[in-house]
C-alpha positions in Angstrom: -17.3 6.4 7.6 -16.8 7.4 4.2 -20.3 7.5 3.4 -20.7 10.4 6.4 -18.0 12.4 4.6 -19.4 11.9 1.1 -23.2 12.8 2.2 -22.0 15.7 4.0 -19.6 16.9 0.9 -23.2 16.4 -1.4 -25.2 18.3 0.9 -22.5 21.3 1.2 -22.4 21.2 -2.3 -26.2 21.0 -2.9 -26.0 24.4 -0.6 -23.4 26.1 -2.8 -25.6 25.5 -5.8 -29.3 26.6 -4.7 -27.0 29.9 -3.1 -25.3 30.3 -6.5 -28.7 30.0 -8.2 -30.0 32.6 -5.3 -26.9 34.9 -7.0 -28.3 34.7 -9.8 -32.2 35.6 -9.3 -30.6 39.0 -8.1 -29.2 40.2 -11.0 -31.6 41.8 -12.9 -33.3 40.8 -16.6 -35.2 42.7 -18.9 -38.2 42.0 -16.7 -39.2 43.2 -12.7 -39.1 40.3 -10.4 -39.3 40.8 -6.8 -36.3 38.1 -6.4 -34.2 41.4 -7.5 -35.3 42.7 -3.8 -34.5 39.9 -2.1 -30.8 40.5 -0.5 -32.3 44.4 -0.1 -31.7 45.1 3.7 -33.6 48.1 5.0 -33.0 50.0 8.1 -35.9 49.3 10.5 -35.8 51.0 14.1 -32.0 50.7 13.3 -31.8 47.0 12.4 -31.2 45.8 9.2 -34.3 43.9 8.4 -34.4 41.8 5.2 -37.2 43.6 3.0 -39.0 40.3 2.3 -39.9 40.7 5.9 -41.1 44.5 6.2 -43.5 44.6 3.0 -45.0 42.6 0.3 -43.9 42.8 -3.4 -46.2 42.8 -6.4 -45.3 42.7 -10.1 -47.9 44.5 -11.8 -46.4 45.2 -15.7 -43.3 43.7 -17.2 -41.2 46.2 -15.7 -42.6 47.4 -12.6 -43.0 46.6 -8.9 -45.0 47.8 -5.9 -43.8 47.2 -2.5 -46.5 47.3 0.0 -45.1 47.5 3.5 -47.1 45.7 6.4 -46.0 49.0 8.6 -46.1 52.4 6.9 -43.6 53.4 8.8 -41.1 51.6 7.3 -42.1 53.3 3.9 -39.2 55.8 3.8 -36.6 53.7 4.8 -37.5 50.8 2.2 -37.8 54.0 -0.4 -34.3 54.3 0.5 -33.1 51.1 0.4 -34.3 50.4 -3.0 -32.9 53.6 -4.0 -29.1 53.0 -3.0 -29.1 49.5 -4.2 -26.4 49.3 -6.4 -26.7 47.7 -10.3 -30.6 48.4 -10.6 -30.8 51.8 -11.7 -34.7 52.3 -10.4 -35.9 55.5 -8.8 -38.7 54.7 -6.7 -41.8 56.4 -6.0 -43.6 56.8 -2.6 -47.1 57.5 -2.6 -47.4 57.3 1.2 -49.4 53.9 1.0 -46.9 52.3 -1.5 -43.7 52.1 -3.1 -44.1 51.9 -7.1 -40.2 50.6 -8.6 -40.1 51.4 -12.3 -37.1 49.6 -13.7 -35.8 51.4 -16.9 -35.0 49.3 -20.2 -31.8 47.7 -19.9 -29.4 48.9 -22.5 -27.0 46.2 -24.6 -23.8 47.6 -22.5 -25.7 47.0 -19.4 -26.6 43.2 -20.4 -23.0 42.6 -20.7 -21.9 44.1 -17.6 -24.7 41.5 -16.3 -23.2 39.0 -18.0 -19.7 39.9 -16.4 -21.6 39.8 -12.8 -23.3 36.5 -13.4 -19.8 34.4 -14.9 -18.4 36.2 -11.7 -20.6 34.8 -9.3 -20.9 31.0 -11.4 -16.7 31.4 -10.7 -17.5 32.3 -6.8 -19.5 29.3 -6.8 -17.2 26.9 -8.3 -14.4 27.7 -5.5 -16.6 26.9 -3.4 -17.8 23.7 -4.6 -14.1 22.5 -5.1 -13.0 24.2 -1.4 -15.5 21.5 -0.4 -14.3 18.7 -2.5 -10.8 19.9 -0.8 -12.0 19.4 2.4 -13.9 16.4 1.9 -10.3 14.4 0.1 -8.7 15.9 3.1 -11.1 14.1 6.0 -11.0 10.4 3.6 -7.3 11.0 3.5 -7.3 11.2 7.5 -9.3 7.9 7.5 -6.9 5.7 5.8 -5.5 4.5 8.8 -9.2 3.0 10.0 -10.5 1.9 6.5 -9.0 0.1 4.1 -7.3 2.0 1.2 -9.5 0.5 -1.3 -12.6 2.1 0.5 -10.7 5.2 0.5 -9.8 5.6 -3.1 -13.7 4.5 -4.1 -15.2 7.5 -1.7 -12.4 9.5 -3.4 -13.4 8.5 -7.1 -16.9 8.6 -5.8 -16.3 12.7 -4.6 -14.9 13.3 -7.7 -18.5 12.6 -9.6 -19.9 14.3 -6.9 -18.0 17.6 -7.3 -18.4 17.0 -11.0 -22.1 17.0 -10.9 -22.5 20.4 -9.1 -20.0 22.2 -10.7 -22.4 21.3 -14.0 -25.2 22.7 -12.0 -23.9 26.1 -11.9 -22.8 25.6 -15.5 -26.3 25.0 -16.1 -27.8 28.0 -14.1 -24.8 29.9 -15.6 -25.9 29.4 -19.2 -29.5 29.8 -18.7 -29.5 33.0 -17.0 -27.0 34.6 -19.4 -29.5 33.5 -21.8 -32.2 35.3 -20.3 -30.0 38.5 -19.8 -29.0 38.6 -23.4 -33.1 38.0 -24.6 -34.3 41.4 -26.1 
């Protein structure tokens, strides 16, 4: 019994680091990289449709990206979308086959406010991984009754690692990409 609440705490956690690390790939670096597009959700026939899905992305030149979309259609309103998302700073071009995203040189103010972003979202992702340690404690408390307390206090010392482990992960994924935003 406490082995179902401990694998399902480690897998919830295991989920709150890969979306923290998702965070993360969205915040842009001195360099294009189509993960920057991939929360952009474009208006198509008046659903929001994730752009991955509407058009393929290309990284040509260090700071550059063409969007190919598999309907041309759909060209103005991923033009737009690219152009109201917030934090890039990119105009795009339409050509009327393509959309070419040139991202401008990031300026040492701007890396910090990245910085800022990315400790904010690391902090996000800590909350969560200790609301689900939280939760977890909460459902080996409520077994007490039908384990022994032994059992319970192991799976508790046990969560404990557990939480202790992820929340270095997005330490880890934390430092790394403040280390990549900082790079000149």
């Amino acid at each position: 019994m406490t082995s179902d609440v401990l694998s399902d705490a480690t897998a919830r956690m295991a989920k709150a680091v890969e979306v923290a690390k998702d965070d993360f790939a969205t915040v842009r670096t001195g360099r294009a990289n189509p993960q920057l597009f991939q929360k952009i959700l474009v208006d198509y026939y008046g659903t929001p449709t994730p752009l991955s899905q509407l058009a393929s992305l290309a990284n040509p030149e260090a700071r550059s990206l063409v969007v190919t979309p598999y309907d041309k259609s759909a060209l103005k309103g991923i033009e737009q979308a690219i152009r109201d998302m917030p934090n890039l700073g990119a105009n795009p071009t339409n050509d009327g086959n393509i959309v070419r995203v040139t991202l401008p040189e990031l300026t040492e103010e701007r890396r910090r406010d990245y910085v800022k972003l990315v400790k904010s979202k690391a902090e996000d992702a800590r909350v969560s991984v200790r609301n689900i340690r939280r939760k977890a404690k909460d459902e080996l408390d409520a077994l007490k009754g039908e384990v022994g307390d032994d059992e319970v206090a192991r799976a508790e010392k046990e969560l404990e690692g557990i939480t202790k482990h992820h929340v270095d992960a997005i330490d880890d994924a934390l430092k790394r990409k403040e280390a990549e935003l900082l790079e000149v």
